[in-house]
N, C-alpha and C positions, 0 to 999 in steps of 0.2 A: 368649711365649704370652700372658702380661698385659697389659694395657692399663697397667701399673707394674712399674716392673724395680725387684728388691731385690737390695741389693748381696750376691755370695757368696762372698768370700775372705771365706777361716778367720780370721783375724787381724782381721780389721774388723767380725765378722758376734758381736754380744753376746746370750748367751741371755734369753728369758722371765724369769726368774726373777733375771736380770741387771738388765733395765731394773729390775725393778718394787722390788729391792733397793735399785739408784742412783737411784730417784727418776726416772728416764724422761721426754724431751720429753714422749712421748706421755700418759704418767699425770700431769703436771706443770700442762700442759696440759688437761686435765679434758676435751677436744673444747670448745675454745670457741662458747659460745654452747648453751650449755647452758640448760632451761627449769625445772629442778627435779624434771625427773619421773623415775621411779627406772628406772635403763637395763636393770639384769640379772633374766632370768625366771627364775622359781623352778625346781627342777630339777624338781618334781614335773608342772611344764607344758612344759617343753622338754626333757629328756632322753631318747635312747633310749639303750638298752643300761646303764641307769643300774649304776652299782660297775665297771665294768670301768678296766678300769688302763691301757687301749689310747687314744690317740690322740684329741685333739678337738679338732672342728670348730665354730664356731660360724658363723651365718647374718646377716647385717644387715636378710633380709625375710621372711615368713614362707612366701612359696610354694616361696623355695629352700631353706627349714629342713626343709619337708614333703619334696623330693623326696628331700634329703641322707639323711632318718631312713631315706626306703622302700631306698634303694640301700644305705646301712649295715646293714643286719637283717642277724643270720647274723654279722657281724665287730664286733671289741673295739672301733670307732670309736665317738665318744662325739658326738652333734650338739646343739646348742644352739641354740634360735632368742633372739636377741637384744630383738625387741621383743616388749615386754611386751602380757598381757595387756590387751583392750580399746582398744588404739590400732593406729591407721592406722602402715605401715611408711614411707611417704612423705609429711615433713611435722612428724616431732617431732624434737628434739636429746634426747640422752641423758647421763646424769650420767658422775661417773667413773667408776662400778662397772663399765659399759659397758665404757668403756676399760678396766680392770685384768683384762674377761676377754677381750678381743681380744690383751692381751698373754699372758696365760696360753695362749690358744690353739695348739694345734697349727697350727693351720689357721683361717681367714677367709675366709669364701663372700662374694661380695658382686655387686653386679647391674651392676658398670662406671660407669667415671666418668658425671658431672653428673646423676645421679639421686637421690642421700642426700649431701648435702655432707659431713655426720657422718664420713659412710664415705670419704669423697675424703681427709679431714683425718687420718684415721685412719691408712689405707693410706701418705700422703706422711710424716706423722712415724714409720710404721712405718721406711720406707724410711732415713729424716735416723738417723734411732739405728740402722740396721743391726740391728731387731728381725729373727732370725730365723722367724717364723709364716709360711709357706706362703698363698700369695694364689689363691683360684678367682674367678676371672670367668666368671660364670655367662650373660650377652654373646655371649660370644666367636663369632664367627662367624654370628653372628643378624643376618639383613635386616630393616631397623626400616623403617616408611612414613613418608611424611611424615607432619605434621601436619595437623591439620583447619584449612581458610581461617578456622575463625572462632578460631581458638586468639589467646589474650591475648597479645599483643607482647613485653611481658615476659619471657613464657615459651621465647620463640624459641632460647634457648640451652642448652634441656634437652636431654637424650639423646645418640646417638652422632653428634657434628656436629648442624649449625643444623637447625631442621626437621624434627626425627626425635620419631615418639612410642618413648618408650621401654617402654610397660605390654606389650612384647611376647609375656607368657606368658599372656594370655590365648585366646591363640592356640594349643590345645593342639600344632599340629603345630610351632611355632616352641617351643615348650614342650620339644620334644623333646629339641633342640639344648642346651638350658640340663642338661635331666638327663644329655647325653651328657658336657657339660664337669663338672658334678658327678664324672660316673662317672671321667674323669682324674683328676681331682684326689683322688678318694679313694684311687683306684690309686695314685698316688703316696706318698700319705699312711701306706700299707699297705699295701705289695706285695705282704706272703707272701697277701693275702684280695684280691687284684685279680680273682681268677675268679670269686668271690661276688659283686663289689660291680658288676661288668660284666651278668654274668647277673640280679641284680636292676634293672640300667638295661636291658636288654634287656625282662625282661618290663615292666615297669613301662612301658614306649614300648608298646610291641608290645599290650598287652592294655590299661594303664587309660587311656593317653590318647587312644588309637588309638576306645576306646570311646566313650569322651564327646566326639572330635570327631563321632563318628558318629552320638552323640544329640544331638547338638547338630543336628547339620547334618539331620536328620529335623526337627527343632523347627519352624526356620525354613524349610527345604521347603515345609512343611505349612501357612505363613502368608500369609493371602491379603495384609493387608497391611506394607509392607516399611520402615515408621519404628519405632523405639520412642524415647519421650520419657522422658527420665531425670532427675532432680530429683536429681543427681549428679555431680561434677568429669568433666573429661578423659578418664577411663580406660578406655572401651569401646570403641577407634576400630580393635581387632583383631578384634573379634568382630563389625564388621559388614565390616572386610574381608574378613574368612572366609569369614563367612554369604551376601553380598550383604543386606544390610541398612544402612539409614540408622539411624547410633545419633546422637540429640540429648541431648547434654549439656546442664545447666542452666547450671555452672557450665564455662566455658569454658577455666580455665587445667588446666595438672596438677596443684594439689597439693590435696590433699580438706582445706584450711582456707582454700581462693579465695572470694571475695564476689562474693553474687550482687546483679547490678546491675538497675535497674528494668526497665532493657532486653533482658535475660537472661529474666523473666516475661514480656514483651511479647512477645516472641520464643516461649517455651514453648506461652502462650495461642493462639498465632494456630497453630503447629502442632497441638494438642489439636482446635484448631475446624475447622481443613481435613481434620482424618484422623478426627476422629468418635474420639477417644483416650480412653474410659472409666476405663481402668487404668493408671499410672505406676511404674516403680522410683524407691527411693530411696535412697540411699549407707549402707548401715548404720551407718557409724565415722563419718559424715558427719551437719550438722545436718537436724535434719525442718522446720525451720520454713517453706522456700522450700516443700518439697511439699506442707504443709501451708495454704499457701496456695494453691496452685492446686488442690489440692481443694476451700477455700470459694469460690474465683471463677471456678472453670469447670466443667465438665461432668464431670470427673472422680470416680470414685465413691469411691477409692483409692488407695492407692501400697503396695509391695508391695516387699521389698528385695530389692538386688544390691550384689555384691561386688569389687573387683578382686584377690580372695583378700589383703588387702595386710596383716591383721590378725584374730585371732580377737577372739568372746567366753567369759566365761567359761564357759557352758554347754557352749560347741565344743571347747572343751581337756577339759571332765568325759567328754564324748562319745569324744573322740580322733579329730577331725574334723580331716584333712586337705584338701588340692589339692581330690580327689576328690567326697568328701562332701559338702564344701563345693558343690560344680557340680552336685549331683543333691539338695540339700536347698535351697538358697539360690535361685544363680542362674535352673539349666533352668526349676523351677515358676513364677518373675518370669516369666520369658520368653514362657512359655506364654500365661500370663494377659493382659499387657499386648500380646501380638500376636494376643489373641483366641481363639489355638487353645482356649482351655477357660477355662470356670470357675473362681474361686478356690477352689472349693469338690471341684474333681474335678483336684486336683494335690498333689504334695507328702506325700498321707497322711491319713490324720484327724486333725483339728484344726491344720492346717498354716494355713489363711485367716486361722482366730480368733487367734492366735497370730501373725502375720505381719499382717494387713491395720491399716493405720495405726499401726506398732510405734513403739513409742517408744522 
């Protein structure tokens, strides 16, 4: 079912608590290439169901941590999103601690190969030690597009096969797919609570994303016109498949630490001035400085962020802001604004502009 087969004779297959005892490739190893930054989130930001003595999961990104917690409610499963506070999930390497709790894990969510190398090096020395931890590819089964003609050459080898963008959950109806493989894999994980964790991916499809594809797709209905200019990596190229929308990236590869090149502004500017483009998104976990210049050198009044859900901040963990909240407090209000439907000032709530417009 994986995109990684782990080995399952008894006799070959060493527990958790095995590796981590013998010193383990995988903890040995530390995930090379590591940057320094601290891998594991505090339990106070990633745990549901915190004390329970049942089974856990942990997540390599944060949108499949958020579906994992909404389908565990109701059973002893324990989920853990893996990155940390304030960073982007595509883009950072993680220390060992990381590693010590992908081995501890019950279970390992993770988005399919060539999108987290982290996660690729993880999964393959899981495999080399015959760590027993249960692998969900949250993938599986999802039709990814191609890539955009202007994508960085570079990049051509990300995703499922050459060519493929892989941000595919921004697409709430390919979203779907990813909570229905969560939903196996918790099954799995928990049989006697398979009826729970089903019926929580049931409503969960059926009611919150079935909703915000529906407000979404009134969003852009409603807009006369059909570019948005994004002062932001790669990662929006499903939501204008969705929509019918032209989404222009600034920064043309996939990972939100790509440089932007003079010709990357060149390119921005001349779009802003053929579409009359007042209002711009800009990458929250990403830098301001590129949007912050094409607000001094062209007509733009603002920028205004958007998210590829890839990472909280800390205010969004105090909140307990998931998938969801995230799409009705972040993204929908950008969208509005920067396609014109409204004012920054008639979205998002009181005090949403002041607070959002040229965030730092």
């Amino acid at each position: 079912m994986d995109d990684y087969e782990i080995g399952t004779e008894t006799e070959r297959t060493i527990s958790r608590r095995q590796a981590l005892a013998t010193g383990g490739g995988l903890l040995a190893t530390g995930l090379a290439g590591c940057t320094g930054l601290t891998g594991s989130t505090s339990s106070d930001d990633s745990e549901e169901n915190s004390g329970s003595e049942g089974p856990v999961a942990v997540a390599s990104f944060f949108s499949f941590y958020d579906f994992a917690r909404e389908l565990a409610d109701g059973t002893p499963i324990t989920v853990k999103n893996l990155v940390p506070t304030g960073l982007h999930g595509h883009g950072w390497e993680p220390n060992a601690s990381v590693t010590r709790d992908i081995i501890e894990a019950d279970a390992f969510i993770h988005v399919g190969k060539d999108f987290q190398p982290w996660a690729d090096r993880a999964i393959q020395t899981l495999k080399d030690d015959d760590v027993d931890t249960q692998l969900i590819n949250v993938r599986e089964g999802v039709e990814l597009v191609e890539l955009a003609a202007s994508l960085d050459p570079d990049e051509e080898g990300v995703g499922q096969g050459r060519g493929k963008d892989p941000h595919f959950w921004l697409d709430p109806r390919r979203a779907k797919t990813s909570v229905d493989n969560i939903a196996d894999g918790l099954a799995e994980l928990a049989p006697d609570h398979e009826a729970t964790v089903r019926e929580n991916a049931e409503t969960y499809n059926s009611e919150v994303l079935a909703r915000i594809d529906a407000d979404y797709q009134a969003i852009f209905d409603a807009a006369d016109r059909k570019v948005v200019q994004l002062a932001a990596h790669n990662a929006f190229q499903y939501i204008g498949v969705r929509y019918g929308v032209e989404m222009r990236p600034l920064v043309v590869n996939l990972a939100a630490s790509g440089d932007v090149k003079p010709s990357d502004i060149t390119e921005a500017k001349a779009v802003i001035d053929e579409h009359d483009i007042e209002y711009i998104g800009a990458g929250v976990f990403e830098t301001r400085k590129p949007a912050k210049q094409l607000v001094a050198e062209t007509a733009v009044s603002a920028y205004f962020p958007v998210t590829p859900y890839a990472g909280v901040r800390e205010e969004w963990v105090a909140n307990d802001w998931g998938y969801e909240e995230i799409a009705y407090n972040i993204n929908m209000p950008t969208f509005e604004v920067v396609l014109g439907n409204k004012s920054p000032e008639e979205v998002g709530g009181e005090g949403w502009a002041e607070q959002w417009r040229n965030f730092e």
